[in-house]
C-alpha positions in Angstrom: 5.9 3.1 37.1 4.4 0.8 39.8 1.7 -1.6 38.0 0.5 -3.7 41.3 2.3 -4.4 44.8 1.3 -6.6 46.9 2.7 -6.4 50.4 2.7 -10.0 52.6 2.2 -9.2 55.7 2.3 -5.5 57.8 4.7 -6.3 60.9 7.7 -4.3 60.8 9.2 -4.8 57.2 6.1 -5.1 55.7 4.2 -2.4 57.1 7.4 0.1 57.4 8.6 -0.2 53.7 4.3 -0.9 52.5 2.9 2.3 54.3 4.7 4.8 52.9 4.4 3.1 49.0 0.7 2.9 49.8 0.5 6.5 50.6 2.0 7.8 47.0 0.5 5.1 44.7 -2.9 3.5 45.4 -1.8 0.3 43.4 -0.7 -0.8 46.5 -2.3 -3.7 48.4 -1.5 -5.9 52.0 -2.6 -9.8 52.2 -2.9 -10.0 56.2 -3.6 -12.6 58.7 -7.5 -12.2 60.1 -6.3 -9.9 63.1 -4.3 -7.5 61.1 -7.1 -7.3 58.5 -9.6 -6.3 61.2 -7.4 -4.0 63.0 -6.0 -1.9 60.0 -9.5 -2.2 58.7 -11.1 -0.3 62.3 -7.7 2.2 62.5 -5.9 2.1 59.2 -2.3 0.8 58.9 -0.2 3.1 61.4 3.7 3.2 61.1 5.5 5.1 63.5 9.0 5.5 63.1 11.8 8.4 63.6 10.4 9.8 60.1 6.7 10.6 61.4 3.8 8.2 61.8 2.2 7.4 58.6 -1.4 6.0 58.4 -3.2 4.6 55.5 -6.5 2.8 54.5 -5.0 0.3 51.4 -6.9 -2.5 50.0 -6.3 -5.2 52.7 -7.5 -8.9 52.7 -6.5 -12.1 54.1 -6.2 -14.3 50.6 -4.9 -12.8 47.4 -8.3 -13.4 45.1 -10.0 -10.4 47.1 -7.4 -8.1 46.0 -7.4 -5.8 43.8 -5.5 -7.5 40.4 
């Protein structure tokens, strides 16, 4: 069972393999750079790939102590 993860970053490995985690299990969490965080804050985290898009709203923040432990 997944405790915590923690994704670093939501470019294209981060945000294709973190997405889809973060849509079945809400232990999941992104640290981002500022203009990530306020992007996937105003439209979620969108991943479109030749699966589907997949968009999600998971705890997001630019240093590690504002996430969720």
């Amino acid at each position: 069972a997944i405790q915590h993860v923690m994704m670093v970053g939501a470019g294209s490995v981060g945000g294709y393999f973190g997405a889809p985690m973060a849509k079945h299990h809400p232990n999941v969490s992104f640290l981002l750079r500022p203009k990530t965080l306020a992007a996937v804050r105003q439209h979620g985290l969108r991943v479109r790939s030749a699966s589907g898009m997949v968009t999600v709203n998971p705890p997001a923040a630019c240093e590690a102590r504002d996430l969720p432990s």
